[in-house]
HTML snippet that shows the backbone in 3Dmol.js (N, CA, C, O; Angstrom):
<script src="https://3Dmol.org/build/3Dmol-min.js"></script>
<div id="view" style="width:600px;height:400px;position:relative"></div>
<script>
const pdb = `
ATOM      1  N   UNK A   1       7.908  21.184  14.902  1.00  0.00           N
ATOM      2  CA  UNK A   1       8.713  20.020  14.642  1.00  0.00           C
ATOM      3  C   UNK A   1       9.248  19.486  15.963  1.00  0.00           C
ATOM      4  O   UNK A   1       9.103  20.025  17.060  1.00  0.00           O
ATOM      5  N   UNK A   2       9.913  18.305  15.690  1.00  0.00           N
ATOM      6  CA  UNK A   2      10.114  17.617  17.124  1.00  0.00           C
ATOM      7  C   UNK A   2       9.437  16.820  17.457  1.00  0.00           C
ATOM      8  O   UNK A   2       8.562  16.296  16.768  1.00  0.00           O
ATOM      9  N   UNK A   3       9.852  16.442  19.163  1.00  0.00           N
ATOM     10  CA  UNK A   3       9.200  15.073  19.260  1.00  0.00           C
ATOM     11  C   UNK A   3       7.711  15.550  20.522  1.00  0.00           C
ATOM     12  O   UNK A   3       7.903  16.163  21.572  1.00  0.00           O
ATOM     13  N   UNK A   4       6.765  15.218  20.180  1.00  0.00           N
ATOM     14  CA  UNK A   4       5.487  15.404  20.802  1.00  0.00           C
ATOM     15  C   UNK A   4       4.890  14.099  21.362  1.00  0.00           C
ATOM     16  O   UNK A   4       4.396  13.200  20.681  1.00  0.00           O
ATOM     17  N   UNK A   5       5.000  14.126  22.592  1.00  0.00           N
ATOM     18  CA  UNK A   5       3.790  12.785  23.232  1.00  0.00           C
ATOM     19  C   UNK A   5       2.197  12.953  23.575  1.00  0.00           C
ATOM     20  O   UNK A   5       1.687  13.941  24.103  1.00  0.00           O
ATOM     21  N   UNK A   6       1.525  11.746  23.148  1.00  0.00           N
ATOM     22  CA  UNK A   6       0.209  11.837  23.351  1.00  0.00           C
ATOM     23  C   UNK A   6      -0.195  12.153  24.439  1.00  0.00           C
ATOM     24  O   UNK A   6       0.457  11.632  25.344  1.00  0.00           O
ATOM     25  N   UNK A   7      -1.267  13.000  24.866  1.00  0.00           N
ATOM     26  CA  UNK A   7      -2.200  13.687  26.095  1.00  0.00           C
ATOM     27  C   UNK A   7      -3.551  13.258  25.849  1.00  0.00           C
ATOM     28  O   UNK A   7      -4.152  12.858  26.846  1.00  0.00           O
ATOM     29  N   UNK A   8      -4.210  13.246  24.681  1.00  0.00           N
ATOM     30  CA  UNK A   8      -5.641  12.989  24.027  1.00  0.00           C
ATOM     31  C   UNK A   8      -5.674  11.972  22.923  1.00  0.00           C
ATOM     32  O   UNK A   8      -4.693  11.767  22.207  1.00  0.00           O
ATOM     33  N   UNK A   9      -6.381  11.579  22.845  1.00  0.00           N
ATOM     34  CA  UNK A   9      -6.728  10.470  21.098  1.00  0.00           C
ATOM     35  C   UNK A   9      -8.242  10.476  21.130  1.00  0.00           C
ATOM     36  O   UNK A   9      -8.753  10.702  22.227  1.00  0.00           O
ATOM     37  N   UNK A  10      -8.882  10.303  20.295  1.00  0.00           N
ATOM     38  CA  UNK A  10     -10.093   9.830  19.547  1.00  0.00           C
ATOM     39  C   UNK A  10     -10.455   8.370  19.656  1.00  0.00           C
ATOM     40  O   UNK A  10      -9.677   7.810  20.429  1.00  0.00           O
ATOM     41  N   UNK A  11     -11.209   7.695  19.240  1.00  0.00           N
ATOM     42  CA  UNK A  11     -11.376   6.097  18.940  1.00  0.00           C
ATOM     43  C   UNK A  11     -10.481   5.950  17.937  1.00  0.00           C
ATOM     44  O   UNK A  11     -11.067   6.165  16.876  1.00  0.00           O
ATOM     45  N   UNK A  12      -9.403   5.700  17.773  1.00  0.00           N
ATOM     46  CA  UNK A  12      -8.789   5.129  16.447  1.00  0.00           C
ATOM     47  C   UNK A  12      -8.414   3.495  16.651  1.00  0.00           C
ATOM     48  O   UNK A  12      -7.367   3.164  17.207  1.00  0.00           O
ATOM     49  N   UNK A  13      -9.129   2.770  16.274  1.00  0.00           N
ATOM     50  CA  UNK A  13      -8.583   1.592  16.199  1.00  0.00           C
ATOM     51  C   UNK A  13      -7.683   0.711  16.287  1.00  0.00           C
ATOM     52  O   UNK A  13      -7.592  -0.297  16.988  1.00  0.00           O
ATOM     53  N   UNK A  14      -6.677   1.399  15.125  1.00  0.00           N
ATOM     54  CA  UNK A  14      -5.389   1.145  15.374  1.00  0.00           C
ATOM     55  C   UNK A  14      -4.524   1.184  16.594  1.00  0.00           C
ATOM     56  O   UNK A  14      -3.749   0.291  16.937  1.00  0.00           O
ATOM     57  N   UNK A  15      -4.797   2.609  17.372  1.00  0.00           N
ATOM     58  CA  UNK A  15      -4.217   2.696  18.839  1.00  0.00           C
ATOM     59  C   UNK A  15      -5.149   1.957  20.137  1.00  0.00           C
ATOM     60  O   UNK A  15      -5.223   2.458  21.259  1.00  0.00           O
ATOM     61  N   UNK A  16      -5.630   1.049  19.848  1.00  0.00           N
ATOM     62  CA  UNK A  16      -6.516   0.680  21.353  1.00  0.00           C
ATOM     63  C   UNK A  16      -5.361   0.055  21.657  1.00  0.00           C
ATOM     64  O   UNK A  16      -4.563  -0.551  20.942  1.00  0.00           O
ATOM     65  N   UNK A  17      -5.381   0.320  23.003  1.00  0.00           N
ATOM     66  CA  UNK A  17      -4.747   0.019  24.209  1.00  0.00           C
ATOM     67  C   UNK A  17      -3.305  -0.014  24.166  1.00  0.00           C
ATOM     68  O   UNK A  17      -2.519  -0.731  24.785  1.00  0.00           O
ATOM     69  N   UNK A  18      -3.076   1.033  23.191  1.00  0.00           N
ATOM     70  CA  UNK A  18      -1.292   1.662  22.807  1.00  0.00           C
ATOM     71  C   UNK A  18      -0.807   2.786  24.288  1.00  0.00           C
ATOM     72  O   UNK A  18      -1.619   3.665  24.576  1.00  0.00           O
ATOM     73  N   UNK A  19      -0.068   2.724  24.767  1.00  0.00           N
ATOM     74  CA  UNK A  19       0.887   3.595  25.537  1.00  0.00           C
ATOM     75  C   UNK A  19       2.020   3.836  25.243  1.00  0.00           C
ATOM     76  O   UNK A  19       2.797   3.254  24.486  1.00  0.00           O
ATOM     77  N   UNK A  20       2.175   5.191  26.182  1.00  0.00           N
ATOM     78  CA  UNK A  20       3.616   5.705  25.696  1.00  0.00           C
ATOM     79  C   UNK A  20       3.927   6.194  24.072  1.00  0.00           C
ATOM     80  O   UNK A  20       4.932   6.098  23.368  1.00  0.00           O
ATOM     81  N   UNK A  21       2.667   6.720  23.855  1.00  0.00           N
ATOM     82  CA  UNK A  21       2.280   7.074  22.344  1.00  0.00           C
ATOM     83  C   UNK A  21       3.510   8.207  22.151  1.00  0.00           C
ATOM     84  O   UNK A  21       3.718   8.877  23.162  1.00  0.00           O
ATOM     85  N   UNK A  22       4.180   8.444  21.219  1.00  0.00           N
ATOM     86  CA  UNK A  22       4.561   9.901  20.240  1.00  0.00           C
ATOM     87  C   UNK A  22       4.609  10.065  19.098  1.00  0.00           C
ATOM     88  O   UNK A  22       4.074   9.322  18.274  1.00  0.00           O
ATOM     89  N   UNK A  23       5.267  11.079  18.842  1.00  0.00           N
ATOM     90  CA  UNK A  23       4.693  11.167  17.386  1.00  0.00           C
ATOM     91  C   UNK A  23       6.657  12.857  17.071  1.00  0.00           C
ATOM     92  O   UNK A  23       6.908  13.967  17.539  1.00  0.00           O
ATOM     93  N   UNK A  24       7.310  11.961  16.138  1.00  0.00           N
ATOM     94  CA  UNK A  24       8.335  12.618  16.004  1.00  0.00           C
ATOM     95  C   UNK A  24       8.166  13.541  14.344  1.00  0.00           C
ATOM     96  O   UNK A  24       8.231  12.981  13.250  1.00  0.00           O
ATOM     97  N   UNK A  25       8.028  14.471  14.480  1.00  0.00           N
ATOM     98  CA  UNK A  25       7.989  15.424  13.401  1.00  0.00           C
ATOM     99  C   UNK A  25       8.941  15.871  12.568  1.00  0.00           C
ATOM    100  O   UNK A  25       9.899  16.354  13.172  1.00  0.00           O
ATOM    101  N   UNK A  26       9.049  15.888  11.057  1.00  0.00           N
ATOM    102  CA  UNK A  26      10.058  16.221  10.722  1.00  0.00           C
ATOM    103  C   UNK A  26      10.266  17.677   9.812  1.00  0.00           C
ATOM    104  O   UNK A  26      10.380  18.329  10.849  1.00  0.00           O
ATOM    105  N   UNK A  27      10.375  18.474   8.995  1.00  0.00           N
ATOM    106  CA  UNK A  27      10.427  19.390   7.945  1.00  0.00           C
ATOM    107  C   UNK A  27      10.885  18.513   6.599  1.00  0.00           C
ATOM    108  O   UNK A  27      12.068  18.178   6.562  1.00  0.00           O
ATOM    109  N   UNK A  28      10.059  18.140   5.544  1.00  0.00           N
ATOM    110  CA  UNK A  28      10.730  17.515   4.354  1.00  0.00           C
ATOM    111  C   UNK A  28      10.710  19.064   3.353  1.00  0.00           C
ATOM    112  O   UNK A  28       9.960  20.034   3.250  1.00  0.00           O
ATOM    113  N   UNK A  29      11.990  18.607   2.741  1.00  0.00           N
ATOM    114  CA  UNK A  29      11.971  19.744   1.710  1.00  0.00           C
ATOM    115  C   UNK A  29      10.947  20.616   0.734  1.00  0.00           C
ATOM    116  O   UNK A  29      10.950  21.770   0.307  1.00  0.00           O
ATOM    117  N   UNK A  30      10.035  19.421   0.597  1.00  0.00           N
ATOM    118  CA  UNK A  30       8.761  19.462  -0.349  1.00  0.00           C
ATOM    119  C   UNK A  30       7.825  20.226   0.304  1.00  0.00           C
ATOM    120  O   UNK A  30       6.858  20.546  -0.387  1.00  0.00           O
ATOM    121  N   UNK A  31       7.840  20.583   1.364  1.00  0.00           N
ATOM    122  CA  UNK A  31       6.827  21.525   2.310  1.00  0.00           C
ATOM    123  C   UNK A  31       6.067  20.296   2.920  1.00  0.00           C
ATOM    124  O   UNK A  31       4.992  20.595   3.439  1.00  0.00           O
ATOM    125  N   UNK A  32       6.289  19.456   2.943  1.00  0.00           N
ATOM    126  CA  UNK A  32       5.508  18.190   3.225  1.00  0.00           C
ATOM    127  C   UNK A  32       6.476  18.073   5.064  1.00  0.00           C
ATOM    128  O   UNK A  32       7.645  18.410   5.247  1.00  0.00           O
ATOM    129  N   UNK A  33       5.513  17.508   6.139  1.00  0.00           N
ATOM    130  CA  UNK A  33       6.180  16.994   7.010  1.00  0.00           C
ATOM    131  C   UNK A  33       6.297  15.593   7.612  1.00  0.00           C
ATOM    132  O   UNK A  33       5.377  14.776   7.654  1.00  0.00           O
ATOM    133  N   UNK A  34       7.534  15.411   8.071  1.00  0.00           N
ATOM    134  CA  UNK A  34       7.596  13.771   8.107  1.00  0.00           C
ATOM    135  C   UNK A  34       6.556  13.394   9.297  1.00  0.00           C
ATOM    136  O   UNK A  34       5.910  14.152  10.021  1.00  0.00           O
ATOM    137  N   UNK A  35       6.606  11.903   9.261  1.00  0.00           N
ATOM    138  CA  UNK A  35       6.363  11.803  10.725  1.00  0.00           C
ATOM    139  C   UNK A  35       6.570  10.416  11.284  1.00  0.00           C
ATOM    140  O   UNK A  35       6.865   9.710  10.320  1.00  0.00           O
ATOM    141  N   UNK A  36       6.554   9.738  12.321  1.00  0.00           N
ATOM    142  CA  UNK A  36       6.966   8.616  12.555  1.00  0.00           C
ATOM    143  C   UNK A  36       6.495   8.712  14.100  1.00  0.00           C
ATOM    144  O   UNK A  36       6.846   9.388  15.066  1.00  0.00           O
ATOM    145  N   UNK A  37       5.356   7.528  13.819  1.00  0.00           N
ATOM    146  CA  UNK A  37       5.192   7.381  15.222  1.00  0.00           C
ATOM    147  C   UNK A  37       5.068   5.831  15.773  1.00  0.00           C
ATOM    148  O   UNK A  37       4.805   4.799  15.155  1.00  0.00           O
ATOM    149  N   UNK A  38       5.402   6.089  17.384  1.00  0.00           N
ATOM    150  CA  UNK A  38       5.791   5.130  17.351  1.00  0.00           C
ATOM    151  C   UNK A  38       4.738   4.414  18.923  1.00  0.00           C
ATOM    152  O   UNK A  38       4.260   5.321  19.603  1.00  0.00           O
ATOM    153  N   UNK A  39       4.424   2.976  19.424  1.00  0.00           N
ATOM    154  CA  UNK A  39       3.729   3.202  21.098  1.00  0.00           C
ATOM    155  C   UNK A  39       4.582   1.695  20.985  1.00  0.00           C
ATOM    156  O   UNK A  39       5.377   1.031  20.321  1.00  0.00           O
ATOM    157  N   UNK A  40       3.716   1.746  22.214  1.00  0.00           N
ATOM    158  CA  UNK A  40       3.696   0.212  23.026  1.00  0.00           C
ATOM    159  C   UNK A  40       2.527  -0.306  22.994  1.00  0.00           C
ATOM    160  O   UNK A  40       1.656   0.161  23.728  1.00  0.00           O
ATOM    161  N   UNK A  41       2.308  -1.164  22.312  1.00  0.00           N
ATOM    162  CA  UNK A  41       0.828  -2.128  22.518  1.00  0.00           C
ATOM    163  C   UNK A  41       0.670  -2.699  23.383  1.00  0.00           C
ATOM    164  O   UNK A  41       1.546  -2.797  24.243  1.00  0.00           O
ATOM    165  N   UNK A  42      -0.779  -3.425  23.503  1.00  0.00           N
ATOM    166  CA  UNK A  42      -1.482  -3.753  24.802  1.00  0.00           C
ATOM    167  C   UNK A  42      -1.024  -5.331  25.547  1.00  0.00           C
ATOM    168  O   UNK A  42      -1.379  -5.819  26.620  1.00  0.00           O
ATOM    169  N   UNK A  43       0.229  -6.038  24.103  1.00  0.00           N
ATOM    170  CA  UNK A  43       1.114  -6.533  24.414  1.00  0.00           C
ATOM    171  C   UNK A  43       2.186  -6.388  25.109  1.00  0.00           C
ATOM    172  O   UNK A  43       2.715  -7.353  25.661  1.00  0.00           O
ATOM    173  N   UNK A  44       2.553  -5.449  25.167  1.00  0.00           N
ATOM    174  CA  UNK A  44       4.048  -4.661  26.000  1.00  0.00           C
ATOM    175  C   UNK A  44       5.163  -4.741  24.091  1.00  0.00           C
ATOM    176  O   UNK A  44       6.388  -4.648  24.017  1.00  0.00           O
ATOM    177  N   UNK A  45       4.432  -4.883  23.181  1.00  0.00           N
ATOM    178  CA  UNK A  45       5.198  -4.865  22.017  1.00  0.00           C
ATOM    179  C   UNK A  45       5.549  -3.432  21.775  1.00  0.00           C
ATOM    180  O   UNK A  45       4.645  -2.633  22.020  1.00  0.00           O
ATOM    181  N   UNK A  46       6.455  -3.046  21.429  1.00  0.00           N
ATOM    182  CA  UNK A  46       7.027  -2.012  20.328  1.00  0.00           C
ATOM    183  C   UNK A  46       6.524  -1.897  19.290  1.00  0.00           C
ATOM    184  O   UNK A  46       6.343  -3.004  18.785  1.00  0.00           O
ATOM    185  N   UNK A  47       6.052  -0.765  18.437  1.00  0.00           N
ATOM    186  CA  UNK A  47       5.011  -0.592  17.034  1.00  0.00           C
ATOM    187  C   UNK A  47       5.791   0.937  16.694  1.00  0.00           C
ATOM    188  O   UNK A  47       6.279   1.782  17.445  1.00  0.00           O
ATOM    189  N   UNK A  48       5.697   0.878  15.641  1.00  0.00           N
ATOM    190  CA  UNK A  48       6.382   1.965  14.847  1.00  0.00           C
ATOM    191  C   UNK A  48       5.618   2.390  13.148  1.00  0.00           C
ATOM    192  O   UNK A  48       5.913   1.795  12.112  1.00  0.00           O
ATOM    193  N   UNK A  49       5.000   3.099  13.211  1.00  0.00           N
ATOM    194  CA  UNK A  49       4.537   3.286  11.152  1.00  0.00           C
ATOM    195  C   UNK A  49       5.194   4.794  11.016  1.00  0.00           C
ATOM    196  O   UNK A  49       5.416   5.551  11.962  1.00  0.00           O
ATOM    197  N   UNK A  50       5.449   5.051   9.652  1.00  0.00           N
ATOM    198  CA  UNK A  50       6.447   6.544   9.225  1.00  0.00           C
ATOM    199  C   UNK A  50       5.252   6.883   8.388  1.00  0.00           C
ATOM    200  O   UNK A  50       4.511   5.969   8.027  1.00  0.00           O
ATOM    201  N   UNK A  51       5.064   7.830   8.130  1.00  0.00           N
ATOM    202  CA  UNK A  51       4.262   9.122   6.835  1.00  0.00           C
ATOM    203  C   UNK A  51       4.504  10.122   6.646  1.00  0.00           C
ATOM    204  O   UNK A  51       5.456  10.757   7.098  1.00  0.00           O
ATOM    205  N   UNK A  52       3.684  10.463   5.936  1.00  0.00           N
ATOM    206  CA  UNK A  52       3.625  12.163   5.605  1.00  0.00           C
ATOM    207  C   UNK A  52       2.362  13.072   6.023  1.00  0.00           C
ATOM    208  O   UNK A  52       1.194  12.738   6.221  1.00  0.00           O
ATOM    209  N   UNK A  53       2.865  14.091   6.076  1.00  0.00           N
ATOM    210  CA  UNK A  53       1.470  15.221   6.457  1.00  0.00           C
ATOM    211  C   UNK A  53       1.664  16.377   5.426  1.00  0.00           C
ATOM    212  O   UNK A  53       2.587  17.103   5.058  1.00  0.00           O
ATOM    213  N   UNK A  54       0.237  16.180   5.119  1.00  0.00           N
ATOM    214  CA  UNK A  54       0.570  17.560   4.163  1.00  0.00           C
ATOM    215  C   UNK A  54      -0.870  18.902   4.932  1.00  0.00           C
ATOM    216  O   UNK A  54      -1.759  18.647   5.744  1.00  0.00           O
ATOM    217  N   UNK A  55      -0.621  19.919   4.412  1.00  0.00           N
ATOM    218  CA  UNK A  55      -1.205  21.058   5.549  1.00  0.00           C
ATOM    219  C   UNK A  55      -2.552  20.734   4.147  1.00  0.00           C
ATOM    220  O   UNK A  55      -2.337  20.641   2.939  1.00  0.00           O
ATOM    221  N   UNK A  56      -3.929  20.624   4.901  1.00  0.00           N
ATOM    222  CA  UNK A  56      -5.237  20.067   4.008  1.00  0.00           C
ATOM    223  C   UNK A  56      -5.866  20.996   3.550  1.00  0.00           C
ATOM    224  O   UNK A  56      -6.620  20.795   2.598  1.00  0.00           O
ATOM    225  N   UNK A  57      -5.695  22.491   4.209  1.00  0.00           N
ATOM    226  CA  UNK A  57      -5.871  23.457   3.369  1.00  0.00           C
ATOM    227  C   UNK A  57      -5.322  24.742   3.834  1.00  0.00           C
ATOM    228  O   UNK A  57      -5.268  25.064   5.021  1.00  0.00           O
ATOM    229  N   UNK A  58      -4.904  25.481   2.818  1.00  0.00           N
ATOM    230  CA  UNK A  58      -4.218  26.803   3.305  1.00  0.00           C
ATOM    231  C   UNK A  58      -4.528  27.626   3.992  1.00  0.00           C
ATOM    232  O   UNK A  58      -3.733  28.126   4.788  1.00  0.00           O
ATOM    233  N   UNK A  59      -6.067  28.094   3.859  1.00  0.00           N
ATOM    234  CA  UNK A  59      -6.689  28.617   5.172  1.00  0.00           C
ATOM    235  C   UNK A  59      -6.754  28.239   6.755  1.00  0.00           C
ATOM    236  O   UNK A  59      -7.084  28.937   7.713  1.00  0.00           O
ATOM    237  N   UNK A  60      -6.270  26.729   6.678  1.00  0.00           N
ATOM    238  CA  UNK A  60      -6.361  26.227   7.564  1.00  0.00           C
ATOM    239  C   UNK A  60      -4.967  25.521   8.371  1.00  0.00           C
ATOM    240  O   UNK A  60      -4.806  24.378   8.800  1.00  0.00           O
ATOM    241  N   UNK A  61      -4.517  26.112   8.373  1.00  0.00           N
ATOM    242  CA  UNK A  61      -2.274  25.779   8.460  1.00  0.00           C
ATOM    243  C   UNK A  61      -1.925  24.890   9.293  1.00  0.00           C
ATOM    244  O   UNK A  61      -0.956  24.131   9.242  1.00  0.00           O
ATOM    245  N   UNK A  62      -3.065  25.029  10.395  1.00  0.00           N
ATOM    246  CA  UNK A  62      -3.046  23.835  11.552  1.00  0.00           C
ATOM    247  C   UNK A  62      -3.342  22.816  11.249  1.00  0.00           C
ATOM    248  O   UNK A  62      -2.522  22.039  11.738  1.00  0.00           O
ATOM    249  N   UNK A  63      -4.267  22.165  10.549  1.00  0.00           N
ATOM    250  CA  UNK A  63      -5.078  21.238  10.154  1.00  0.00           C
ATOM    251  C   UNK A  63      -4.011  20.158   9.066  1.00  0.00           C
ATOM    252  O   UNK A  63      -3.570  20.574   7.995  1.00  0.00           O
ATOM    253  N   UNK A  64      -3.799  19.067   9.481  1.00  0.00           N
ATOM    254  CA  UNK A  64      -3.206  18.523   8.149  1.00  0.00           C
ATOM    255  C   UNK A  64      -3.615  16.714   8.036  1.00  0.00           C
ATOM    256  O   UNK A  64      -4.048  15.907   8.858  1.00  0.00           O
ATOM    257  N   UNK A  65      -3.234  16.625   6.632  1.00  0.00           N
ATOM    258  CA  UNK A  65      -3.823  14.897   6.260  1.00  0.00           C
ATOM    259  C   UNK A  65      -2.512  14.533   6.628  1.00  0.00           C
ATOM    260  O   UNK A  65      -1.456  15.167   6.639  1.00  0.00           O
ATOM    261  N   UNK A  66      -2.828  13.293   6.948  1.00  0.00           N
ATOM    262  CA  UNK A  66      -1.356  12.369   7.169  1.00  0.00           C
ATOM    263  C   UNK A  66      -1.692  11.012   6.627  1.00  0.00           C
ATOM    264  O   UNK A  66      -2.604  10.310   7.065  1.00  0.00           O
ATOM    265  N   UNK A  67      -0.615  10.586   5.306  1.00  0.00           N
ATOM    266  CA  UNK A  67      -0.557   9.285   5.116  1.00  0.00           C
ATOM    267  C   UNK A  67       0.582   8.495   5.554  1.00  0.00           C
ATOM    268  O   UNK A  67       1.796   8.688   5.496  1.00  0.00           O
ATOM    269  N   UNK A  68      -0.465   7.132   6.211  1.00  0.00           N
ATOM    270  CA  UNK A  68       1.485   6.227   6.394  1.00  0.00           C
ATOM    271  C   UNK A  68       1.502   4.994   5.662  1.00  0.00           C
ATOM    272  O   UNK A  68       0.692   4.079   5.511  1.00  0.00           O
ATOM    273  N   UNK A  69       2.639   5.232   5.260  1.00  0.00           N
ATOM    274  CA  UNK A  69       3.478   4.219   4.743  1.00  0.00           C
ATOM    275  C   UNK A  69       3.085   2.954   5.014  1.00  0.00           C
ATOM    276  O   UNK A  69       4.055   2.371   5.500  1.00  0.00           O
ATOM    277  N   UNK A  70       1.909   2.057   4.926  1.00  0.00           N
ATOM    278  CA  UNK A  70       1.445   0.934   5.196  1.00  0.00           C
ATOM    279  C   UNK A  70       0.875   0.370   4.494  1.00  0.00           C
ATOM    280  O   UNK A  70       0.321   1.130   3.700  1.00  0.00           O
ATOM    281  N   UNK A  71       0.547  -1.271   4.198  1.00  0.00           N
ATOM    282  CA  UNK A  71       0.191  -1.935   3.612  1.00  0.00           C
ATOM    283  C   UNK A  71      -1.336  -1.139   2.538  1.00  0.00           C
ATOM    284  O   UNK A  71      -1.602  -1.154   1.337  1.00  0.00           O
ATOM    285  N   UNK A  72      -2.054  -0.491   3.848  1.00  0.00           N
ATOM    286  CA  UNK A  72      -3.508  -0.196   3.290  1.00  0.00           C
ATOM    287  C   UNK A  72      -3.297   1.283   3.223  1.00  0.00           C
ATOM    288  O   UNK A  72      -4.400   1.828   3.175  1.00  0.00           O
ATOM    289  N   UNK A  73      -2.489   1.995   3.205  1.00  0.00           N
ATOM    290  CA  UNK A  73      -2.228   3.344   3.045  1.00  0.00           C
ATOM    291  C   UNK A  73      -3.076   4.341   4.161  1.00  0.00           C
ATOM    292  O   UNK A  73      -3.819   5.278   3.871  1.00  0.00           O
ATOM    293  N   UNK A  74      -2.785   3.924   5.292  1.00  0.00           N
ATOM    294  CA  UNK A  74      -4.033   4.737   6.301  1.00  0.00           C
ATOM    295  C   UNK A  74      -3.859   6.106   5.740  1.00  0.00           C
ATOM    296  O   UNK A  74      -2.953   6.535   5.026  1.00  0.00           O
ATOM    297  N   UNK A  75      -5.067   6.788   6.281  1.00  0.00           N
ATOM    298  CA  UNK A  75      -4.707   8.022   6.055  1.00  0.00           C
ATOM    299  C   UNK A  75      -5.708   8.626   7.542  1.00  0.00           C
ATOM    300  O   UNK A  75      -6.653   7.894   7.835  1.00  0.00           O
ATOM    301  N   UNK A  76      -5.543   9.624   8.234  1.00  0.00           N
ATOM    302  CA  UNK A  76      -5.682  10.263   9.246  1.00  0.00           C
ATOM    303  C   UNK A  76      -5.853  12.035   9.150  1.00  0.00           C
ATOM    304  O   UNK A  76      -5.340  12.703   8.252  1.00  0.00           O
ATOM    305  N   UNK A  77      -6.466  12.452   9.979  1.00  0.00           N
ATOM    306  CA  UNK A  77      -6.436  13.932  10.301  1.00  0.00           C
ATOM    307  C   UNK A  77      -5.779  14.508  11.530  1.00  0.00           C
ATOM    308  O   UNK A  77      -6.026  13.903  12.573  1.00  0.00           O
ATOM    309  N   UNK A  78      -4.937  15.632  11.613  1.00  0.00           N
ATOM    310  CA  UNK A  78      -4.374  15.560  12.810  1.00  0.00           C
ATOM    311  C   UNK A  78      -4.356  17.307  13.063  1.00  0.00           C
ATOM    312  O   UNK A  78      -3.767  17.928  12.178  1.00  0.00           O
ATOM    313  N   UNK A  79      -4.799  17.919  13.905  1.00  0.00           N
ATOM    314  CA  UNK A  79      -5.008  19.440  14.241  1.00  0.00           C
ATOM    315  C   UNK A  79      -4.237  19.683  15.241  1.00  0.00           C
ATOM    316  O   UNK A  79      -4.449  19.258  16.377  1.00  0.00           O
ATOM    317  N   UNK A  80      -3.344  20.338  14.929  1.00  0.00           N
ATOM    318  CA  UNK A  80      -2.410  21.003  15.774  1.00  0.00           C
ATOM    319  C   UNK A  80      -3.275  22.440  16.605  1.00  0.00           C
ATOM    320  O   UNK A  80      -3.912  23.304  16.002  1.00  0.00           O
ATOM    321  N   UNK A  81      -3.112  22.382  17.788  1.00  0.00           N
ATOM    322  CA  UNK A  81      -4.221  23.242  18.421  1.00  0.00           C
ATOM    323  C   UNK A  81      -3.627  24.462  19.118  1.00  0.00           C
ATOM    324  O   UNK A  81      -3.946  25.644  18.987  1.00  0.00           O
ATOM    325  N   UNK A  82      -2.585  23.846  19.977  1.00  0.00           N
ATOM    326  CA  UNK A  82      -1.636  24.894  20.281  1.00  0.00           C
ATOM    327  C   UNK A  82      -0.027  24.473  21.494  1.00  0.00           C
ATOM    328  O   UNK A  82       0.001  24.068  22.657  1.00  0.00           O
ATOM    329  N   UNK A  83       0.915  24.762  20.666  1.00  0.00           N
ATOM    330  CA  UNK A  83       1.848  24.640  21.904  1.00  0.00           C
ATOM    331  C   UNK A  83       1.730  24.778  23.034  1.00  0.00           C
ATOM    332  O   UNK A  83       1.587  25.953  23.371  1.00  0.00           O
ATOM    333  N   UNK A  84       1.724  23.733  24.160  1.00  0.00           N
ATOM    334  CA  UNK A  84       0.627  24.440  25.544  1.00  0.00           C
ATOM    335  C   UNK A  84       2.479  24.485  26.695  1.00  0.00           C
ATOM    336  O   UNK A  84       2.533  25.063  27.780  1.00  0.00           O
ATOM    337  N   UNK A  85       3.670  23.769  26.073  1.00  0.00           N
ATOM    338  CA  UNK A  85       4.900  24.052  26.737  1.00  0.00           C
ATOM    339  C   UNK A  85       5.700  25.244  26.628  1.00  0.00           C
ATOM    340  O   UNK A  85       6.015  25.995  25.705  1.00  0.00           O
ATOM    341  N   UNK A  86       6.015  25.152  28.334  1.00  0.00           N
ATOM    342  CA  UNK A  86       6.843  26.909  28.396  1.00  0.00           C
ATOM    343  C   UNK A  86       8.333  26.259  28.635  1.00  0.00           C
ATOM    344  O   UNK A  86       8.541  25.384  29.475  1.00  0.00           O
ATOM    345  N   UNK A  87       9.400  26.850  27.720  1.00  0.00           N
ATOM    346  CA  UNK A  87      10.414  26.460  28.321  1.00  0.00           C
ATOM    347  C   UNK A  87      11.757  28.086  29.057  1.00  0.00           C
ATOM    348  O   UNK A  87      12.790  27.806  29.666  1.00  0.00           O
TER     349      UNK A  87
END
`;
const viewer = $3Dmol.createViewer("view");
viewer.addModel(pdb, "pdb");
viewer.setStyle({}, {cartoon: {color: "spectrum"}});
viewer.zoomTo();
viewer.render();
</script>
């Protein structure tokens, strides 16, 4: 949980030419986790969408679907790989 900034992305459409990407994590009661992320477009605009992640299969704990809250209901895959910060 917490707040995580982008290092890597895929082709996703939605993010071309987004900076200053993160992605703020939450714990929802439901076992479900929040999320809300937010960049800067290739405008210098501010962009923000909120969802949910749910873990896509139990064998797999890292691995989860994420839907957001948007007109067309995106939905995404997102693999948590490994905490790579020492504090």
């Amino acid at each position: 949980m917490g707040l995580w900034y982008e290092v890597y992305r895929s082709d996703i459409l939605f993010e071309v030419g987004d900076r200053c990407v993160n992605a703020t994590y939450t714990a929802n009661s439901d076992g479900t986790v929040g999320v809300w992320n937010q960049a800067v477009n290739f405008l210098g605009d501010y962009s923000s969408i909120r969802g949910t992640a749910k873990v896509k299969n139990a064998s797999e704990p890292a691995a989860f679907v994420v839907t957001f809250n948007s007109p067309s209901k995106l939905t995404c895959r997102i693999l948590v790989l490994k905490n790579l910060f020492m504090f």
